[in-house]
C-alpha positions as CSV (number, residue, x, y, z in Angstrom):
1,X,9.8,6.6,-19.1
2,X,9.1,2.9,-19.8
3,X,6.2,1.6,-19.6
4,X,5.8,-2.2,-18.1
5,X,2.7,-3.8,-18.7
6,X,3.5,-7.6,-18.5
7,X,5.3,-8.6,-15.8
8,X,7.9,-11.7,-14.4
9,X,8.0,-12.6,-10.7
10,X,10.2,-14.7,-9.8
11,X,9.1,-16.4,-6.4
12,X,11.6,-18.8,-4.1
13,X,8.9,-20.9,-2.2
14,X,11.9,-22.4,0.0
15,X,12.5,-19.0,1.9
16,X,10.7,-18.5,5.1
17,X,9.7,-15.1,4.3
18,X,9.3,-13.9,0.9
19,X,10.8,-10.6,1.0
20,X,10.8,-9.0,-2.6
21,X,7.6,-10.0,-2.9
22,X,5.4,-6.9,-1.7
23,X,7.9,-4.6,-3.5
24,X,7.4,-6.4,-6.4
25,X,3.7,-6.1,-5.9
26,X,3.4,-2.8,-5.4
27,X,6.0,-2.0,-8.2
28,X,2.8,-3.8,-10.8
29,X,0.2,-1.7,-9.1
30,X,2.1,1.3,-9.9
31,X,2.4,0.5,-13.4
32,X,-1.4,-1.1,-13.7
33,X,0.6,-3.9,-14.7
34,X,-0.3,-7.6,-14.8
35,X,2.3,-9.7,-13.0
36,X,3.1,-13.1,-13.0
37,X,4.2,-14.9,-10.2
38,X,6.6,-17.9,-11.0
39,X,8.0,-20.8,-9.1
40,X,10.3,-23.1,-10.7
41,X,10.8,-26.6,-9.3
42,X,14.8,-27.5,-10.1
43,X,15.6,-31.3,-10.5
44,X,18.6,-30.0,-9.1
45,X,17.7,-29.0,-6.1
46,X,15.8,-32.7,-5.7
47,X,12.2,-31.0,-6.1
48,X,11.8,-29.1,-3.1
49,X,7.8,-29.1,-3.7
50,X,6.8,-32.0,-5.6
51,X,3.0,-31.0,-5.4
52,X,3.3,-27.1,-6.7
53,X,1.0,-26.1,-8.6
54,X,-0.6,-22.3,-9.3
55,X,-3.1,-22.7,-6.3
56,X,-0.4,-24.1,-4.0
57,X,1.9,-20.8,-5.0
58,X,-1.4,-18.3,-5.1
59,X,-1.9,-19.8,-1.2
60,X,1.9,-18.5,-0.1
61,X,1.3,-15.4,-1.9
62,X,-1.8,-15.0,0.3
63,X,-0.1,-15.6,3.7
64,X,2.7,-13.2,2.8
65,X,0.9,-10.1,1.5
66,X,-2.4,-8.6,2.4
67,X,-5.3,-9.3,0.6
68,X,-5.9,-5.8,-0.1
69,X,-2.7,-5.2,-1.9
70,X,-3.6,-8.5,-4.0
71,X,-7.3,-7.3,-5.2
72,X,-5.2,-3.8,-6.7
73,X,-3.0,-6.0,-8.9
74,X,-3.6,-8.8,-11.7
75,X,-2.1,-12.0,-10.8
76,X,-1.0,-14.8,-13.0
77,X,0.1,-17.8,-11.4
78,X,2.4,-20.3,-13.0
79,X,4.4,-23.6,-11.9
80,X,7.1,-25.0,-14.0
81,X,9.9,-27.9,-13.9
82,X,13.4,-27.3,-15.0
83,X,16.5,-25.2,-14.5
84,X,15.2,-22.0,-13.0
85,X,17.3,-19.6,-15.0
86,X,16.2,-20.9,-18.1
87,X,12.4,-21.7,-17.6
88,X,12.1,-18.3,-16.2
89,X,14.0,-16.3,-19.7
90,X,11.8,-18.9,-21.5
91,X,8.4,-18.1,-20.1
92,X,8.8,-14.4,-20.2
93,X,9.8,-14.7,-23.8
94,X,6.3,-17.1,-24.6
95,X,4.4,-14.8,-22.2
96,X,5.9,-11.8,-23.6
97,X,7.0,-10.1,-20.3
98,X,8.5,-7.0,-20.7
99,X,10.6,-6.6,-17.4
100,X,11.6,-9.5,-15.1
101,X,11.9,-9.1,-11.4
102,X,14.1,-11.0,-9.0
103,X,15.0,-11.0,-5.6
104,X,18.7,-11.5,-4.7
105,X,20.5,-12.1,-1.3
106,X,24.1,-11.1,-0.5
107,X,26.3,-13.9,-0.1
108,X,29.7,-14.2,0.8
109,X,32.5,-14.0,-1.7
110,X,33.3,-17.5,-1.1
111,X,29.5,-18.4,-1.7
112,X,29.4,-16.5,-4.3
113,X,32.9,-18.2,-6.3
114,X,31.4,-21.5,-5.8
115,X,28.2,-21.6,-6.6
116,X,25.7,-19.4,-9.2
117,X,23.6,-17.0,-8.5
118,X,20.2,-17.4,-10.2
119,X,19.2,-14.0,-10.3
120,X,22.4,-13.5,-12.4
121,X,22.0,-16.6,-14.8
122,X,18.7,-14.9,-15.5
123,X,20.3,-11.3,-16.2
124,X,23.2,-13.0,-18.3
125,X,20.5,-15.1,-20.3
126,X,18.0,-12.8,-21.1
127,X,17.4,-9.3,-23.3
128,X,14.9,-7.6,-21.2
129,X,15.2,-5.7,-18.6
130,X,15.9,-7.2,-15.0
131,X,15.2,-5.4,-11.8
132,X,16.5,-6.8,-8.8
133,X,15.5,-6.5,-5.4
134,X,17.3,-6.8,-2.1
135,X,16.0,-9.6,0.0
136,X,15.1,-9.0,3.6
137,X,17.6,-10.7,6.3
């Protein structure tokens, strides 16, 4: 069986609830691995959250998951600027991630044909393994 040890979370501050997130938690403490918890601010979606930084994303974190799930896992925050797909493939490769984890919601096939799907620019981009987690509706 693998073995993850370092891992990539990929966080969407703009959702109202972060869905993946506990599963993605709880999928680290299972391993005893460190996670990191990355938000990417796109110039192309106009910089949602122009004052994100690690404290700012470690304070969502805290309102979504209980603090008692957070103390079993080691948490490395990070902020970064750019293109999401490729900021995320290039901090797992300088941080040496072994397994990214994304969330992904279903979108309709006409969604889908017009516009990318991050969680698949990441998969297409990258040579590590990628799970991918449903997103709660």
């Amino acid at each position: 069986m693998q073995c993850f040890k370092n891992m990539l979370y990929a966080i969407n501050l703009d959702e109202d609830a972060i869905g993946s997130l506990s599963e993605a938690l709880d999928f680290a403490k299972m391993f005893k691995s460190r996670i990191h918890i990355v938000y990417v601010n796109d110039p192309m979606a106009g910089y949602r959250h122009p004052a994100d930084k690690e404290d700012a994303i470690a304070l969502r974190v805290r309102k979504e998951v209980p603090e008692a799930v957070l103390e079993q896992v080691d948490i490395v925050y990070a902020s970064l600027k750019g293109a999401v797909a490729e900021e995320i493939v290039k901090y797992a490769q300088e941080q040496q991630n072994d397994l990214i984890i994304v969330g992904h919601r279903h979108r309709s096939k006409l969604y889908a044909s017009m516009f990318d799907s991050t969680d698949v620019n990441i998969i297409d981009s990258v040579l590590l393994p990628v799970l991918v987690l449903p997103e709660k509706r």
